[in-house]
Structures are given as C-alpha cells and as structure tokens.
SEMI-870798 format. One line per 4 residues: number of its first residue (from 1); for each residue x, y, z of C-alpha. Coordinates in Angstrom, 1 decimal, padded with zeros to 4 digits. Layout:
<sites>
NUM	X,Y,Z; ...
</sites>
This chain:
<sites>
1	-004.1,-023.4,022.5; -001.8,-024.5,019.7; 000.9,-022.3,017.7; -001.4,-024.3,014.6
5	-004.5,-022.9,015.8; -003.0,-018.9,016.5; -001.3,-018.5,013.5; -003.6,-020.3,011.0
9	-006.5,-017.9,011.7; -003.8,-015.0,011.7; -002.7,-016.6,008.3; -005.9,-016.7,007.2
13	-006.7,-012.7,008.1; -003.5,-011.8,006.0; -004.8,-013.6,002.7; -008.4,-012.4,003.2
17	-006.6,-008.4,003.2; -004.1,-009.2,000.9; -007.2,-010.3,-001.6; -009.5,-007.5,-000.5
21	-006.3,-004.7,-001.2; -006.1,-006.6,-004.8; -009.3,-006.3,-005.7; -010.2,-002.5,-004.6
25	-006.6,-001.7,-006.2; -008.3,002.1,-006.8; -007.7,003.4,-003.9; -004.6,001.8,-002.2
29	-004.2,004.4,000.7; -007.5,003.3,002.4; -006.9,-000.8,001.6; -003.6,-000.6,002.6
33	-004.6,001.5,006.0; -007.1,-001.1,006.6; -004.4,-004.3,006.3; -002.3,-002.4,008.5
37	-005.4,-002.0,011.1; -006.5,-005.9,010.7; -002.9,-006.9,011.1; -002.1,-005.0,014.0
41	-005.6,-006.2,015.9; -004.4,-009.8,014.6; -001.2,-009.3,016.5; -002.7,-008.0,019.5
45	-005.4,-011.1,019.1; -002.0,-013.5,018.6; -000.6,-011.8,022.1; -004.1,-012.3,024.4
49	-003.6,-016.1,023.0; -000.1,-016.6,024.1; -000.4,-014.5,027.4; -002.7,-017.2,028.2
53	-000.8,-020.5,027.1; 002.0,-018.6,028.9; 000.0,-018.2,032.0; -001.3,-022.1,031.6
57	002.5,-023.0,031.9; 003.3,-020.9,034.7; 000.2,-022.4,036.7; 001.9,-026.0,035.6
61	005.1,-024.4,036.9; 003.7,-023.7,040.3; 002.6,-027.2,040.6; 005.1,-028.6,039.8
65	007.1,-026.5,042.4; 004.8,-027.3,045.4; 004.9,-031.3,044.7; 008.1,-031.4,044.8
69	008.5,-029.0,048.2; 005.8,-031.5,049.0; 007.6,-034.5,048.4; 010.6,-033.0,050.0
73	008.4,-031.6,053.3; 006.9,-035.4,053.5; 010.4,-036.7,053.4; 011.4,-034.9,055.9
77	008.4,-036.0,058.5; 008.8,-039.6,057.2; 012.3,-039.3,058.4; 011.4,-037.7,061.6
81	008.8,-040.0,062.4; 011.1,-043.3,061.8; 014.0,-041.4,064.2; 011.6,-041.2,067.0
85	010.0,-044.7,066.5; 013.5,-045.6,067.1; 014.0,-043.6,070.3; 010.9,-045.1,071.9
89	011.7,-048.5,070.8; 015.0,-048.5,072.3; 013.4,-047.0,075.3; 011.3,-050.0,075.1
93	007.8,-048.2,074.0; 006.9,-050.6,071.1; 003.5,-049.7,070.9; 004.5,-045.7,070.6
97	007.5,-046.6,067.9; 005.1,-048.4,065.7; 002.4,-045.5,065.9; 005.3,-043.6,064.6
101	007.0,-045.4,062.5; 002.9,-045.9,060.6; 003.2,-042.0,060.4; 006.8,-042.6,058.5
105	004.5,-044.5,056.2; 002.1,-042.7,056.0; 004.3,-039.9,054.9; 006.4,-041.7,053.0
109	003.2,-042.4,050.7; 002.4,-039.1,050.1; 005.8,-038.1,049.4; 005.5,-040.7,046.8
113	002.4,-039.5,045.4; 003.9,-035.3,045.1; 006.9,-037.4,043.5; 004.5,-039.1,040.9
117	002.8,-036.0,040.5; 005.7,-033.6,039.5; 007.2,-036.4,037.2; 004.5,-036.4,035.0
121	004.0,-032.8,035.0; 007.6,-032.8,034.0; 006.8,-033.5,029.7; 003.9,-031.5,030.0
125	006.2,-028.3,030.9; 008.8,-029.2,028.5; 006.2,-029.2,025.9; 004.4,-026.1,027.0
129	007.7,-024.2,027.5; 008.6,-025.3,023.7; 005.5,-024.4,022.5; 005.8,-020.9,024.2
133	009.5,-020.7,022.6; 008.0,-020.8,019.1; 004.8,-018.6,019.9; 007.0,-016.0,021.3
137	009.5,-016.0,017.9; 006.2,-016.1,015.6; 004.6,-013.1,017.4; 008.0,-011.6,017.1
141	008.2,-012.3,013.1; 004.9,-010.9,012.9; 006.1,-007.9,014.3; 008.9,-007.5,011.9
145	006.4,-008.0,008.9; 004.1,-005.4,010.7; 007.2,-002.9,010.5; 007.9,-004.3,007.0
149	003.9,-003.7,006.1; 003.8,-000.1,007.6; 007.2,001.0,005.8; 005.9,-000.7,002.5
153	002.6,000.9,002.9; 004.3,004.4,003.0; 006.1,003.2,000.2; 003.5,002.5,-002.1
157	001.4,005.4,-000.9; 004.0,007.2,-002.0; 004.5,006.1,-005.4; 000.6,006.0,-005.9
161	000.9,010.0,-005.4; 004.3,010.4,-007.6; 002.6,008.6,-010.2; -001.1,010.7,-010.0
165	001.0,014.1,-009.9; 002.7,012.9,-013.1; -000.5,012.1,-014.8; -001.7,015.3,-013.6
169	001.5,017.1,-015.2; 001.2,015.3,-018.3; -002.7,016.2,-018.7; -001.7,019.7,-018.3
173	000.8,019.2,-021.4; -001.1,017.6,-023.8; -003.4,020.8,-022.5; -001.2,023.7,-023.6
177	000.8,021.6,-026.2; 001.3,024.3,-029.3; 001.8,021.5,-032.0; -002.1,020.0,-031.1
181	-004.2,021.5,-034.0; -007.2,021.4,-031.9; -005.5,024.4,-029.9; -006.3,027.6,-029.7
185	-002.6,029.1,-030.7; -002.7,026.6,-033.5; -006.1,027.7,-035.3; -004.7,031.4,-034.3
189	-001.5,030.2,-036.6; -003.2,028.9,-038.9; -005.4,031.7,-039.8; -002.1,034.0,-039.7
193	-000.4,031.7,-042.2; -003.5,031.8,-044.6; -003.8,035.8,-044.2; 000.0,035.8,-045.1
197	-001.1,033.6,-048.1; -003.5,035.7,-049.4; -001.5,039.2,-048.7; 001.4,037.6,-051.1
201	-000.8,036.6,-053.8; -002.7,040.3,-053.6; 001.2,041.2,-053.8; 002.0,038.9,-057.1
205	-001.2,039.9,-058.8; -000.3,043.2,-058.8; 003.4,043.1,-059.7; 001.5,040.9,-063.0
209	-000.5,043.8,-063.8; 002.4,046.3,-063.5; 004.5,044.4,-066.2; 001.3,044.1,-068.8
213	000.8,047.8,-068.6; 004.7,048.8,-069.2; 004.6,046.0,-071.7; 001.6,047.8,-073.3
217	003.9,050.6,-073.3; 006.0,049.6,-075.6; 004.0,048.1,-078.5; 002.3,051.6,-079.0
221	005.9,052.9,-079.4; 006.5,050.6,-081.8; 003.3,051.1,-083.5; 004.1,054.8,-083.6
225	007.6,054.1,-085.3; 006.1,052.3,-087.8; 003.4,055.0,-088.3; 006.5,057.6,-089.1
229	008.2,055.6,-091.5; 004.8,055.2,-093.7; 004.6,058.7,-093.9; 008.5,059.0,-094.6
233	007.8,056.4,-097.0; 005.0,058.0,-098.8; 007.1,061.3,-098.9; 009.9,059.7,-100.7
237	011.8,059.4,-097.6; 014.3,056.3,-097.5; 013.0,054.8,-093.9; 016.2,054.1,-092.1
241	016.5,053.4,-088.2; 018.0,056.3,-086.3; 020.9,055.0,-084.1
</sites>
C-alpha cells in the first residue's frame, strides 16, 4: 500500500462531496452532514490502510531483528567450534578438530546468510518507515481539515439560518407595510381621505348658496328704494338719498 494509492481515492471522495454539496446547494445542512459523514469514514478507511503498512513494517522489523541475533548466535558457535578444534588438535585428535572446525564452517555460513538477509531488509525498512512518516502526517492533516470541515459546517449552517430568518422578517414587512396600497390600512385611508373630500365640498356648496341668498337680499332692497323714490317723484318730491 502506497501514500499515492490512500490518499488519491480519499482525494477523490472529497471532490465527488464537494460537487454533490454544490449541486444540491438547497439544502446545505443535510449535504454538508453528509461530507462530514463520508469524510470521517474516509479517514477511518485511510487509518485501517496505514495500520496495515505499519504492521507490514513492524513484521519487516522483526526480521530483521532475528537475522541479525542469528548472525550474532551463529557467530558465536562458529567461534566455539574453531576453539575446540584447536583444543583437540593440540591434544593431537585431528580427526575430532576437523569435525569441528567443519561445524565453524558450517556456522560461519549461516551466519553469513542472516547477515545477507538483514542487509537487504535494511532499504526496505528505511523505505517503509518513510513511507509510514508521511502517511502518519497526511492522516494527521486530514484530521485538521476534518476539524476545519465540522467548524465550517456549523459555520455555514449558521448563516444559512441567519439568512432564512431574515427573509422570513422581511416577508413579514412587506406584509404589514402601511405605504403598500394593496393593504388593507391603505384602501381604509383611502376611503377616509375621499369621505373627507366629499364632506368639504357638501361644506363649500353650502357656504355658496348662503352668499347668493344674502346677496338676493340686497337687490330687493335696492329695488324697493328705487320703488319709493318713483312714488316721491310722482308726488313732486325731490328724490334725495337719506344719509
């Protein structure tokens, strides 16, 4: 398993969410629940991954550790081997000291063989415990966006419930809004204004007939004046105004 291979499919989940949030954008609670949910079973995917390349390294570890305790333990009988084919040759038991110093060789081989063994384990744990390294800082970055995720996601939930209370607030507005002629209190004003209308023109009407009748008034007085100085006239009066 390769750091590629993990977090390419885990890169790939993201943008498939990411594109699914963006495209059902009218209801961003559940979506953004969702990403949250197919993140965090991407991170625990990511984690089963590297729990097994770790455990791959550690059984390269343990190898690694019993060639070379091998290599050491097959030194240490090669050595013993040789010491006592020299005790029996000096004793003068040839044929003993070169049975034993064959089992020097003998273990002197396999200590050669653990010894070839753990050296070319050696780059394969290097690698594998870099690999590890940068799998263990991903997993750990994708942690930090989960946080970063989960904090944005209460963010944005937030703000998506700001903003429907505000439409909400300004729907009741416009609702009640006095100025809107296609209210209620409006057309109610409206008809006031127009009986107001019509009571001041009743009012101006009359005050017009008022003023013809006292103006009516006083032509017949004038009439009548003139009546009184014709007779005056006729009686050989001298028609005069009286002051």
């Amino acid at each position: 398993m390769t750091k590629q291979s993990i977090f390419g499919r885990i890169s790939q989940l993201a943008k498939a969410n990411i594109n699914a949030l963006l495209d059902s954008a009218e209801d961003p609670a559940k979506m953004l629940d969702q990403m949250v949910r197919d993140y965090t079973n991407s991170i625990a995917d990511a984690e089963s991954a590297i729990a097994e390349t770790i455990g791959n390294l550690r059984l390269l570890e343990d190898d690694y550790r019993e060639d070379v305790e091998a290599a050491t333990e097959w030194g240490g009988k090669a050595l013993a081997a040789s010491r006592k084919a020299d005790q029996l040759r000096t004793a003068g038991n040839a044929l003993d000291a070169d049975r034993f110093d064959n089992l020097a060789k003998v273990a002197l081989s396999r200590q050669m063989q653990s010894e070839k063994e753990a050296k070319q384990a050696e780059p394969q744990i290097a690698s594998q415990t870099a690999v590890v390294a940068q799998l263990k800082d991903g997993l750990n970055k994708m942690k930090e966006k989960l946080n970063q995720l989960s904090s944005k996601r209460n963010e944005l939930i937030a703000r998506s419930k700001t903003a429907e209370a505000q439409t909400k607030v300004m729907d009741a507005v416009k609702s009640i809004d006095l100025m809107d002629p296609t209210s209620e209190v409006s057309r109610f004003e409206d008809k006031i204004r127009r009986e107001e209308a019509r009571v001041r023109g009743a009012s101006e009407l009359a005050a017009s007939s008022l003023d013809a009748q006292f103006e009516s008034l006083e032509d017949l007085g004038e009439l009548t004046e003139v009546d009184a100085r014709l007779a005056a006239l006729k009686a050989g009066g001298t028609s005069s105004i009286t002051q």
